[in-house]
C-alpha positions, 0 to 999 in steps of 0.5 A: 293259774298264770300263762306259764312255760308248758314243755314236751317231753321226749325222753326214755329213762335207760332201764338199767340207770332206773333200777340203780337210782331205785336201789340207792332210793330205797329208804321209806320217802313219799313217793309220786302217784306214778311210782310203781312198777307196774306202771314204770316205762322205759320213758318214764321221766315223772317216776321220781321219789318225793321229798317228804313234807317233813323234811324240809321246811323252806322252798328248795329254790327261793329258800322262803318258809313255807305256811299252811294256808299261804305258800304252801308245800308243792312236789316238782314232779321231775325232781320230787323237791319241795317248792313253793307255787311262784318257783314251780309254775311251769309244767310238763308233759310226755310226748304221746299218741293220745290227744289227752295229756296231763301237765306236771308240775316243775320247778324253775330250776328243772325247766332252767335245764329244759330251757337249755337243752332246747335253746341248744336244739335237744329234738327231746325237749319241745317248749309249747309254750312261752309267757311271763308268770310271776317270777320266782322270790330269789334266784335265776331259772336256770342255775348257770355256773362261770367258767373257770380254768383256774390252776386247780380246773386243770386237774380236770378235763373236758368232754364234747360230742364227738359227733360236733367236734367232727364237725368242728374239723370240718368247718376248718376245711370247708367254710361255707358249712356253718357251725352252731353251739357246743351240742354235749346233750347228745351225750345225756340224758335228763332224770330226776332233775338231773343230766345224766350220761347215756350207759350206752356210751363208748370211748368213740362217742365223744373227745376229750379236751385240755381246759385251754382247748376246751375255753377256746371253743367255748369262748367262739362257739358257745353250747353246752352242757360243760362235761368235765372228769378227773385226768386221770379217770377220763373215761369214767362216765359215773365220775362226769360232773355236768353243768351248764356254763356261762361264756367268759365275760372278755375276750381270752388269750388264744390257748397256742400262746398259752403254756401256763393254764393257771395265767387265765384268770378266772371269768365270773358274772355276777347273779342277781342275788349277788349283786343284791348281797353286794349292794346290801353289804355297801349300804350297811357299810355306808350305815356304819361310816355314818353312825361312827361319824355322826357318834364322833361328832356327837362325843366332841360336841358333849366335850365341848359343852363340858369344857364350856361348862368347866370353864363357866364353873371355873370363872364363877369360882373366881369370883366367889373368891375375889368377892369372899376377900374384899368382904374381908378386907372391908370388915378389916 
């Protein structure tokens, strides 16, 4: 196996969120060797349920079919998705005492999120680790969603740590304390190949913000992850859509000269894929422009050549006749 991303693990699974997320699994799966709870921890992060094999006959992340002696079928062991061996070459472990430690399986779209959390400064997640292995069939590593204030986004708002916007007022005061990213995954934390938020949490644990306000920071600062909850359930913590975001791509009116929300155009950067479907979409265009142009030329030359044809057929006819006549006359 190729050099790959190795990361560590610091996470504690909440006791009460597994038994939740146990209950709504409870139908008959294929579960990890793990998965029992006599060997359930409170950080018990690889304790997933596994996708049967029969349920899907494509990788979850590149979408290719898989075969049985090549791509095969894989289990990522943070989320239990089915994968092939080039979209799950990173690996994981849980931080602990002994020196002995077993490397999990992971997908990319699980180590795209770990990746995050640990750009970000995530003390829970440590990359050991970091190389160049064959890259994935399609997709980037880390599913990174644009962000929008379009009209419909104002229906939302916007959450950040309370501990960081604190220290965001600050840094107004006193200028020569520097203020890193957005830091919202204090606020999370990750199971099952998802961001979750902590049910420890209390309204004091973190502000929430109008999307103007919120693309104000985002744009200076950065960060992440982007929380965002319906206006009129804010403090609804199961409610919370989590994500991580891409900064707008130019530079963006400052929201005190801003009355309207639905004025800021929405941001987008553009992913390989789809950039390869525009690209494909062109040529097959250009394709088309050029069968129907070299189809017309094709249509007006036969044309030409019938009525060349007509014509020839036309002249010898006449001369058929003026000779059919002058036979005539000499007989006469």
């Amino acid at each position: 196996m190729p050099h790959c991303d190795v990361f560590e693990l610091g996470f504690r699974v909440p006791a009460a969120t597994y038994a939740l997320l146990s209950r709504r699994q409870s139908e008959p799966v294929l579960k990890s060797p793990l998965f029992t709870s006599k060997t359930h921890t409170s950080d018990g992060i690889f304790d997933v349920h596994w996708i049967p094999n029969s349920a899907s006959r494509v990788c979850f992340v590149c979408k290719d079919l898989f075969g049985v002696f090549r791509n095969r079928r894989h289990h990522c062991r943070l989320c239990g998705q089915l994968v092939c061996n080039p979209c799950s070459q990173a690996r994981s472990f849980v931080r602990k005492s002994a020196p002995a430690v077993k490397l999990e399986r992971t997908c990319v779209t699980c180590s795209g999120t770990l990746r995050q959390l640990a750009s970000l400064g995530d003390t829970r997640v440590k990359l050991t680790t970091s190389s160049s292995p064959s890259k994935p069939h399609s997709a980037s590593a880390a599913p990174a969603h644009a962000l929008s204030t379009s009209h419909k986004a104002t229906l939302r708002k916007y959450v950040v740590s309370a501990a960081w916007y604190a220290s965001y007022k600050m840094s107004a005061i006193d200028k020569s304390q520097p203020l890193g990213p957005i830091a919202n995954h204090s606020l999370l934390y990750f199971f099952q190949g998802r961001l979750h938020p902590k049910p420890s949490l209390s309204a004091t644990d973190y502000h929430v913000l109008d999307p103007v306000d919120w693309l104000k920071l985002f744009s200076v600062y950065g960060g992440g992850p982007c929380i965002t909850v319906p206006s009129n359930d804010v403090h609804n913590h199961i409610a919370w859509s989590i994500r991580f975001t891409t900064k707008p791509t130019k530079k963006t009116q400052i929201p005190e000269m801003i009355n309207n929300h639905a004025d800021i155009e929405p941001q987008s950067v553009p992913t390989a894929d789809v950039e390869r479907r525009t690209k494909a979409r062109d040529a097959a265009a250009a394709f088309a422009r050029a069968a129907s142009l070299a189809r017309r030329e094709a249509e007006g030359l036969a044309m030409r050549k019938s009525m060349a044809s007509l014509a020839d057929f036309e002249d010898l006819r006449q001369s058929l006749n003026l000779g059919s006549r002058s036979s005539r006359y000499s007989t006469v």
